[in-house]
N, C-alpha and C positions, 0 to 999 in steps of 0.2 A: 534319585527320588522320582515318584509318578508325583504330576503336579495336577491338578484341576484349573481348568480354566474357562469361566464363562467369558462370553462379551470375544471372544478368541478371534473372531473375522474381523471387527472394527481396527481403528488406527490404531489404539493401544494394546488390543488384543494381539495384534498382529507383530507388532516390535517386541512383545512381552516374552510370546510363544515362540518368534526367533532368537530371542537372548537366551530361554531357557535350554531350547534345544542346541545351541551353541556350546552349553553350559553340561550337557550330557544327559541333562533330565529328560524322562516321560511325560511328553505331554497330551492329558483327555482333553480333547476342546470341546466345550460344552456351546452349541448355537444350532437354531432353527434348522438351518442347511450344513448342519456340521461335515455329511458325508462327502457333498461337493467342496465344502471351504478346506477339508487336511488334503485336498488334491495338489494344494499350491506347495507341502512339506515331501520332499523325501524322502524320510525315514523319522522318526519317532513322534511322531502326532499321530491320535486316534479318534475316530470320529464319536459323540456322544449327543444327537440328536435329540436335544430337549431344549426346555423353554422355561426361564425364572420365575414365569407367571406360571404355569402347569407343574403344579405340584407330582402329579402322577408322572410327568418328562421326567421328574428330576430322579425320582423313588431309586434307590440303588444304585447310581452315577457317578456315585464319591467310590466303590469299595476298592478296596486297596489302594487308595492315594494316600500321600503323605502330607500335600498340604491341598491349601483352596487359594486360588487368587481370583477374584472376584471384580471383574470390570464393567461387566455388564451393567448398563444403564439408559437412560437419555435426556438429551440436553431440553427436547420440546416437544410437546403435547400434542397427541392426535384424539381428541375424544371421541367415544365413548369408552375407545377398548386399551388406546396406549396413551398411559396420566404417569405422573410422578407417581404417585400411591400405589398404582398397579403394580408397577413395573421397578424405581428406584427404592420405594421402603418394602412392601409389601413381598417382592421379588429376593430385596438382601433377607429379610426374614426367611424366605423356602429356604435358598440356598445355605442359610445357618444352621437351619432344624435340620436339613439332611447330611451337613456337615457334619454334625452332633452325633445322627444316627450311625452315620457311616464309621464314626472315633477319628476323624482326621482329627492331626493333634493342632495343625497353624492357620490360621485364617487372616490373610490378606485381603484388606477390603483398601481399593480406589476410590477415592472421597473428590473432595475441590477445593481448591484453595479459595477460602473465604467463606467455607461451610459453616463454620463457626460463628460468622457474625454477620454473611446477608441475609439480606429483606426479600431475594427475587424467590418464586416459587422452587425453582429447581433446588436452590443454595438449602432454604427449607427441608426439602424432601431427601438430601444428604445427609441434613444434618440429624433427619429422625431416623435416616438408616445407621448411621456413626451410634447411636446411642445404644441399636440392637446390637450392634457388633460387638459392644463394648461387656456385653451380657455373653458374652460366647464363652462355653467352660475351657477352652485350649486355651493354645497363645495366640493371639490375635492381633494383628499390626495395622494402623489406618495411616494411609498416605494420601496425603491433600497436593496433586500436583494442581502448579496455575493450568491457563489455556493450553492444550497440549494442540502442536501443531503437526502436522503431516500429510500425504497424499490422500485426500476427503475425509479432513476434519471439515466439523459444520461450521467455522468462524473463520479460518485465515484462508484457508482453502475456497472458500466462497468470496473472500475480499477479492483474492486474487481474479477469478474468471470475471469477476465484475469490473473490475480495474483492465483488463486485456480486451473487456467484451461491448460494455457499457460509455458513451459519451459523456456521464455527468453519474455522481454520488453520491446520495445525501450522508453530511453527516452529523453523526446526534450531539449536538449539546456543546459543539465547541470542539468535537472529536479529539480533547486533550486529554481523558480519564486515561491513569494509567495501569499497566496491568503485563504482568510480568510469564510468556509463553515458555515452555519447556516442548522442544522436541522430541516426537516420540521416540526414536530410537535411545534417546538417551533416557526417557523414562521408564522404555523395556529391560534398558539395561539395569536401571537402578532396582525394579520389582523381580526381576530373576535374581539380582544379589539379595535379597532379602529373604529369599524362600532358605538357605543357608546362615541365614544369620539368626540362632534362635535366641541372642541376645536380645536381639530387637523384639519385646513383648510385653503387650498389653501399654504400645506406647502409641502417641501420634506423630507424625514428621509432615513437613513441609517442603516441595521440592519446585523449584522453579527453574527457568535461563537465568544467566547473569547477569542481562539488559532487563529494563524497562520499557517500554514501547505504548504505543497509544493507535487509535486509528491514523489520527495525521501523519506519525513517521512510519508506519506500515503502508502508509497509499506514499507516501515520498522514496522510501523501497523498494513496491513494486512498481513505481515507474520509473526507477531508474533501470530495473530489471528486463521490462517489457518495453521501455521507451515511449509509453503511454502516459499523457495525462490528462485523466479527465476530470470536467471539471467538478467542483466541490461545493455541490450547495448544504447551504445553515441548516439544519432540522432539530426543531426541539423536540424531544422525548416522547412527549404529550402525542404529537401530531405523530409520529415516527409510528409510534405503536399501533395508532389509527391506521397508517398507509400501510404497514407489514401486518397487518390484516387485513385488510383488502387486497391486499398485494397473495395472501396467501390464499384468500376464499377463489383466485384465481389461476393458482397454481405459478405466482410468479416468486423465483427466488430472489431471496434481499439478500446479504451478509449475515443480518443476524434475524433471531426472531424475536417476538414479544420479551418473553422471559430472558433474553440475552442483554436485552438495552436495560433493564435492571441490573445485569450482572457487571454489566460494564463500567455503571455510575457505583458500584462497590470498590469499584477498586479494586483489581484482584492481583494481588500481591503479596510477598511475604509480611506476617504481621510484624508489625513492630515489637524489638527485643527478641524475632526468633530468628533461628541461623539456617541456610537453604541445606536442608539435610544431603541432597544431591553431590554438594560438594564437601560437606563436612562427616555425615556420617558413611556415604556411597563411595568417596573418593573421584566423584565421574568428572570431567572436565567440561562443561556445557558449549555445547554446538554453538557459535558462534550466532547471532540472528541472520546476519546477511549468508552465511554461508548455509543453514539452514532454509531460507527462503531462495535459495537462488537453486536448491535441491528440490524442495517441493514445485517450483515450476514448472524441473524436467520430469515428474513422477507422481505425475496427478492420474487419479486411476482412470482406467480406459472405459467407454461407454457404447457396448453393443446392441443390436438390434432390440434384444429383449428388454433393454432398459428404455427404449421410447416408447410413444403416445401413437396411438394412431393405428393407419393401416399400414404394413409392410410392403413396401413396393421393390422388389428387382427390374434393374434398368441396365438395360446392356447399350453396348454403342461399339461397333467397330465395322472394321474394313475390309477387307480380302486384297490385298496389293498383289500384282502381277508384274514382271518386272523388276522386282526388287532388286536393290544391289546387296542387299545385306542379308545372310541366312535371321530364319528367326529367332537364333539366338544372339546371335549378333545385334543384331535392331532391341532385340530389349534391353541388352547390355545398355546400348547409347542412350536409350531412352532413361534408363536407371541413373546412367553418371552424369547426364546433364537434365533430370528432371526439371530443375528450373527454369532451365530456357523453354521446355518444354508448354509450361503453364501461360496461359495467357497473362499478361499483367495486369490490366483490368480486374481480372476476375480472381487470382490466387497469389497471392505474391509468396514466394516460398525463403524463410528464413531472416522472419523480420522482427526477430531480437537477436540481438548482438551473440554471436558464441552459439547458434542451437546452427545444425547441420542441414546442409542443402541436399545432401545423396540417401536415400533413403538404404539405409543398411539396416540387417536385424535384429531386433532390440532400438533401436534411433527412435526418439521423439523429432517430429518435425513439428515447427512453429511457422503457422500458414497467417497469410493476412486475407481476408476475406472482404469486401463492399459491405455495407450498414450493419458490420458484424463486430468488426474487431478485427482482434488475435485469435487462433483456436489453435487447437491441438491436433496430430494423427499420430499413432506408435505403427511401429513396419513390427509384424508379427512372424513375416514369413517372407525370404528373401531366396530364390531358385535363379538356376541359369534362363528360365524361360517365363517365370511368373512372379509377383510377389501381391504381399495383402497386408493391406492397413483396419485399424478398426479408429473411429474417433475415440478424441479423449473428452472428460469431463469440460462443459463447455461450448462445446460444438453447438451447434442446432440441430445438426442429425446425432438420431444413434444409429451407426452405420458399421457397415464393414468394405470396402472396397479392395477389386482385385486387376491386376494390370495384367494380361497376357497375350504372347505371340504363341501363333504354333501354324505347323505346318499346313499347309490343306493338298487337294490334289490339282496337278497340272503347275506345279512349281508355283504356287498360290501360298503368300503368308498373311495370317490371320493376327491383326491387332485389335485387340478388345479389352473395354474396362465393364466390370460387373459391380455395379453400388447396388447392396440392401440396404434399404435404409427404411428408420421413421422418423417421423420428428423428435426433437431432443426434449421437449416441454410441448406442455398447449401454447404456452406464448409464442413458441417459435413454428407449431404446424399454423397460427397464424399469418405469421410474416412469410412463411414458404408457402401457402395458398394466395398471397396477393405477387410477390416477386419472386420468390425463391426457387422454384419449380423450372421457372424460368429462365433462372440465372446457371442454376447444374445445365440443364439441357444446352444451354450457347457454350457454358465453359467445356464440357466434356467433347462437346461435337470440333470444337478449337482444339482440344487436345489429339483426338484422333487425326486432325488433317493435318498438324503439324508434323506427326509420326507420319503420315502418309510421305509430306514434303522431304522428310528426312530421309526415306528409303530410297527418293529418287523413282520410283514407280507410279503404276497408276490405281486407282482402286477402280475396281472390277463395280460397280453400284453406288460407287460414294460411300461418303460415312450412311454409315443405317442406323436405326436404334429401335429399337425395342422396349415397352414399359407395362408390367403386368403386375397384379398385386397379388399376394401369395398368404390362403388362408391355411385353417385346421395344420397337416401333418407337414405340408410345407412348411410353412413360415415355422411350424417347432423345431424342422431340421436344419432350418439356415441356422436360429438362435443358438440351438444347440453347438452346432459346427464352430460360431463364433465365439463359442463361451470354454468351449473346449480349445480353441488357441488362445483365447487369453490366459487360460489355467495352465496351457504348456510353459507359454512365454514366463509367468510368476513361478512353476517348478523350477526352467532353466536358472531365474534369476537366483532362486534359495540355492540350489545344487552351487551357482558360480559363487553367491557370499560364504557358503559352509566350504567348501575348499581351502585349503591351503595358498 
């Protein structure tokens, strides 16, 4: 079957459009950046470059599919131009009428658990999209998953960098409401079994995890995960909503937003008297919670230059060693297998949650410890006998790419060098890296180069040197670029290695 598929780049989109294609179906992915997002598919994803609000995007985008599954949404409000109305009612309406037009006969529409009976605005604006669906002349199916959690969701994925990054956490109300998350791979799985099931019509279903969970045992989770705990202040709702706007008029992330802390005193949960269709009518066996969270820690999505704040600065540091005992491949090798001793302790501690990897190999998340930081993230994207390159993950304070290389020079000269793009990862954080942070790379990097010095047993020809220039117009588009193209290698490598046998 060609399937249709809006929302196709988010968390759900993304586990949707690997089930189906797993599955043998045609998938149109329908998104803003569609032509860059089917980069990460191998073979049966096509790009459909439109938009739920632009009615004229969508004009002709269904023909020849067989069904529509419909994800496309958002959890919170940017006004003037992205509101629930715009975008989750307003939006499932285009995509119905062109549904219509087109004659797809099945329409899948992603709803929320507690559509039906919350108060918060979002729940609302579900709930008046559910109603148009239910108007659609095919077969049309609505499915209410709870929280769906995965690598940048807006809810548990955000707990987490807060819980790994943050000293203290407020939390709302008692942080005991309870509310029942579904991972997404197993809700991709369940909505590509549905595209074949035209049993399932003109009905609704509810799909959840098999736990119940709350903030309390979700921040008691992730620090048993991260070995983190910070501490837990009282916030009532009232106040809560207050500070997560202010907190947002200045670009700081909370866990949740306005509309969330409503969602959250709903209770989001299977209703009473209903059965989690997930397992009753899907057959799927739900991802366990901890084994679930203990997977989103290691595959939280990566954050390149292009996704920071700021100016783009390249900053080089390296040495010219004479004397060397070790060829330049050699010295990088050592440098790669003992990276850890390498870093200063002070300033980088490498591998400071239990089980995450201290050698940097490709494909490896490494889990760093950082001064007034936390825990952060790097993914090795690129691993050579003579260079490799990391990019940060969500989290970080930079959006960065960094790259470690030796190579040869002339006069039996070997050259170690590390090259960071970087910008800040938020305003909050080109904050804290304008008063310390600036300062803290340049001692740690310049300790890393002279340690590699130390270890060649030679001498450098000048010392450590460095270098720091900011890089506007076609520059700074080629690093971004450069960056955004290995991380869409590294997500193709990953689809080609799950689609294998």
């Amino acid at each position: 079957m060609r399937v249709f598929v809006t929302g196709g780049s988010g968390v759900v989109g993304t586990a949707t459009v690997r089930s189906l294609v797993a599955r043998g179906h045609e998938v149109r992915l329908c998104s803003r950046n569609a032509q860059r997002d089917v980069e990460r598919w191998p073979h049966g994803v096509e790009a459909c470059p439109a938009s739920v609000d632009d009615v004229a995007s969508l004009r002709g985008s269904m023909e020849g599919c067989d069904a529509v599954i419909h994800v496309a949404g958002i959890v919170a409000e940017e006004p003037p131009d992205i509101t629930f109305q715009r975008v989750n009612v307003d939006g499932t309406q285009n995509v119905l009428r062109e549904a219509e037009r087109a004659d797809v006969g099945r329409f899948i529409y992603v709803s929320s658990l507690g559509a039906d009976r919350g108060t918060s605005n979002y729940h609302r604006s579900k709930r008046a999209a559910e109603g148009l669906v239910r108007q659609f002349r095919g077969g049309w199916l609505i499915l209410r998953p709870g929280n769906v959690y995965g690598p940048g969701d807006e809810v548990i994925s955000l707990l987490l960098k807060t819980v790994r990054t943050l000293p203290a956490i407020p939390v709302i109300d008692g942080g005991d409401q309870p509310f029942q998350p579904i991972f997404a791979e197993d809700l991709g799985e369940a909505i590509a079994a549905a595209v074949a099931r035209p049993d399932l019509s003109r009905t609704t279903l509810e799909l959840a995890g098999a736990e119940r969970t709350s903030m309390n045992d979700l921040l008691d989770r992730f620090s048993r995960i991260t070995e983190k705990t910070p501490l837990r202040i009282p916030l009532p709702s009232w106040l809560a909503e207050a500070g997560t706007r202010v907190a947002g008029a200045f670009g700081v992330d909370l866990p949740v937003n306005v509309d969330q802390l409503q969602m959250l005193v709903e209770e989001n949960v299977i209703s009473p008297g209903e059965t989690n269709a997930l397992v009753t009518t899907f057959k799927i066996t739900p991802t366990p919670l901890d084994d679930g969270l203990r997977r989103l820690a290691d595959e939280m999505p990566e954050q390149t230059p292009a996704d920071g704040t700021g100016r783009l600065h390249r900053r080089r540091y390296w040495a010219d060693i004479a004397e060397c005992e070790l060829t330049a491949t050699a010295l990088f090798e050592r440098f790669r297998t003992n990276f850890k001793t390498f870093m200063p302790e002070a300033a980088i501690e490498v591998g400071v949650e239990r089980g995450t990897p201290c050698v940097p190999d490709e494909g490896e998340t490494l889990t760093l410890g950082l001064p007034l930081r936390g825990n952060v993230q790097v993914r090795v994207l690129e691993v050579d006998e003579r260079w490799m390159t990391f990019v940060t993950v969500e989290g970080h304070p930079l959006a960065a790419a960094i790259r470690f290389v030796t190579e040869d020079q002339a006069d039996d000269i070997v050259r170690f060098e590390i090259q960071t793009y970087d910008r800040a990862g938020s305003l909050m954080d080109a904050v804290m890296l304008a008063i310390v942070g600036d300062l803290l790379k340049d001692a740690t990097w310049r300790a890393v180069v002279q340690r590699v010095i130390d270890e060649s047993n030679g001498r450098a020809v000048g010392g450590v040197q460095h270098s720091d220039e900011v890089l506007e117009g076609e520059e700074a588009e080629l690093v971004e670029q450069w960056a955004e193209a290995l991380v869409m290698a590294e997500r193709r490598a990953e689809e080609a290695h799950r689609a294998s046998p």
